[in-house]
C-alpha positions in Angstrom: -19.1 29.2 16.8 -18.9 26.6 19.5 -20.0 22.9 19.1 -21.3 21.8 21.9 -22.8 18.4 20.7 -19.1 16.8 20.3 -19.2 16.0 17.2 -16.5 17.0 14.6 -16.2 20.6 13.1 -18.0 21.3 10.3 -17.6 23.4 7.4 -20.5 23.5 5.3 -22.2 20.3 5.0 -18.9 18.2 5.1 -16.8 17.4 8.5 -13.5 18.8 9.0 -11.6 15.5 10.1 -8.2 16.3 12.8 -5.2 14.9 11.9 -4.3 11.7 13.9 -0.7 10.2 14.6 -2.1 7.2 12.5 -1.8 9.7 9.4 1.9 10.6 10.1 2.9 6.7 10.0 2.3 6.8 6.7 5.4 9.0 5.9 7.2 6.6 6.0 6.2 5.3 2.7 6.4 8.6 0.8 9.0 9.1 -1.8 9.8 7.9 -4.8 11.1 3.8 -4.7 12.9 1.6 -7.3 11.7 -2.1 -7.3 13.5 -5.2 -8.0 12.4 -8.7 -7.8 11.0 -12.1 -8.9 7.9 -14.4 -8.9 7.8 -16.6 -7.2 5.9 -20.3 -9.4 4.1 -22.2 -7.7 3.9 -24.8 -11.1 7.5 -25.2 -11.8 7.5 -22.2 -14.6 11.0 -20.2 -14.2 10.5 -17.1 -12.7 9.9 -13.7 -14.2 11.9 -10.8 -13.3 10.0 -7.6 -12.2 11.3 -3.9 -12.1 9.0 -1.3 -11.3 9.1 2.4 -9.5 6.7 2.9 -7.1 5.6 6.9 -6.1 4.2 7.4 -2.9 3.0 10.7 -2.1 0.3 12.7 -0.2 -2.7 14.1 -1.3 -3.4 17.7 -0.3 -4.2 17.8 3.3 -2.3 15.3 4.1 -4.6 12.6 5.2 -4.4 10.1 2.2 -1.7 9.2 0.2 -2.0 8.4 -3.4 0.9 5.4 -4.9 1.2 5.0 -8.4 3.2 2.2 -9.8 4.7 1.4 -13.4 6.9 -1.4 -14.2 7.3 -4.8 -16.0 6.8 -8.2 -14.8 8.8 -10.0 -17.5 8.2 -8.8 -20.5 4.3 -7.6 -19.4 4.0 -3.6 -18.9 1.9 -3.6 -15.6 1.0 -0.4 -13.1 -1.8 0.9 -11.1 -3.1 3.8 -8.8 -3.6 2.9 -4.8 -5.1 5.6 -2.6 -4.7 4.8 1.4 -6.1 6.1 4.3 -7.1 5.7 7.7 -10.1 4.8 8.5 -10.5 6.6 12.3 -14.4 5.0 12.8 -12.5 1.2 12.4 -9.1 2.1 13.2 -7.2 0.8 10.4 -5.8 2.0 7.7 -7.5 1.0 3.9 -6.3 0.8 0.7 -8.4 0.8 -2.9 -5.9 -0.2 -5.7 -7.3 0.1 -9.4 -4.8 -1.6 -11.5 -3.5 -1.8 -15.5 -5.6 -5.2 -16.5 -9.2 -3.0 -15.0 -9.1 -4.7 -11.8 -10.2 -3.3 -8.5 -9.0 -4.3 -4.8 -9.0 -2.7 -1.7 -6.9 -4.1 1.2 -6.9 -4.1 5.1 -3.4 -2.1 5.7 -1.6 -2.4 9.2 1.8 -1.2 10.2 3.9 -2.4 13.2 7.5 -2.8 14.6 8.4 -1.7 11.3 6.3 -3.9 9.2 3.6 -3.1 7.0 1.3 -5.4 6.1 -1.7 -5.7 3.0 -4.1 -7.9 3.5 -7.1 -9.3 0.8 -9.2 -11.8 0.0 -7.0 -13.0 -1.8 -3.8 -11.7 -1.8 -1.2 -10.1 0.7 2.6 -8.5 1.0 4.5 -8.2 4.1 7.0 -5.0 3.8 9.5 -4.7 6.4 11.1 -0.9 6.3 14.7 -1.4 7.2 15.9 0.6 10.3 17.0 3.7 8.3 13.7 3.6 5.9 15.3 3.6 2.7 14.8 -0.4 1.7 11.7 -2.6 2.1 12.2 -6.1 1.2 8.4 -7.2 0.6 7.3 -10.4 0.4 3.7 -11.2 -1.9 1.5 -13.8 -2.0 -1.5 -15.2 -3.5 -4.7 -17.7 -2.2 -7.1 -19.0 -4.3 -9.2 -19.8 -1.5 -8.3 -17.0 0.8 -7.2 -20.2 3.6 -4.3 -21.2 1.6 -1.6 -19.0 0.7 1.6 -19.4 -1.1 4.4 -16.9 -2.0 4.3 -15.3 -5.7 6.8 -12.6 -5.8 9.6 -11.2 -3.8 10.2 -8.0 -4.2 12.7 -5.0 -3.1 11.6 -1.7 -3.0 14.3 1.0 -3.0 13.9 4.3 -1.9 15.9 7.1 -4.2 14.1 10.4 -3.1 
């Protein structure tokens, strides 16, 4: 059957979406990553260690990818579930994290030179992948106004498959 109105394939009711080279960039976040770090207080309380493993890896078809993350931030158990995508009407990429205390977010997610890049209401992390993709050094932070931001972790991430 041909389509002649240029519009996407369709099987049944549902389109059939074409893989774009903004889905590959994500592989380079798949695997499985070990993560190290600290928080950063902004009110003179000594910081808390955090270690966490974070999974990244694709759902079938290979156009979102699904991240689930356990760890500890001091002695707090702490994790969540984050499905990303890209969004090919608004050409970004979008990320809807559910976490361990029942909250929900979902972030603007870019990726450039390396870098990638959350960005909420109110709060952000800056991950740059180093140049063989096995480290990303990631930098969070945290605005109670969504104008001011300050730093409130710094983090590792590892990659060890």
């Amino acid at each position: 059957m041909t389509d002649t109105t240029g519009s996407e394939p369709r099987l049944g009711d549902e389109v059939v979406h074409r893989r774009l080279p903004e889905h590959d960039v994500m592989e380079s976040l798949i695997g499985k990553w070990m993560t190290v770090g600290q928080t950063i207080s902004s009110d003179g309380e000594p910081a808390l260690d955090i270690h966490a493993s974070d999974i990244y890896e694709w759902v079938a078809g290979r156009f979102f990818v699904v991240h689930t993350a356990y760890g500890c931030i001091g002695e707090v158990g702490v994790g969540g579930v984050e499905i990303i995508g890209y969004d090919p009407e608004n050409q970004r990429f979008r990320t809807y994290f559910f976490d361990s205390q029942g909250n929900f977010t979902n972030q603007d997610l870019t990726f450039e030179a390396g870098t990638w890049t959350w960005s909420g209401t109110h709060a952000r992390a800056t991950g740059v992948l180093s140049d063989d993709g096995q480290t990303m050094p990631t930098l969070h932070e945290w605005s109670d106004d969504g104008v001011n931001w300050r730093p409130s972790m710094d983090v590792t991430l590892r990659k060890v498959s």
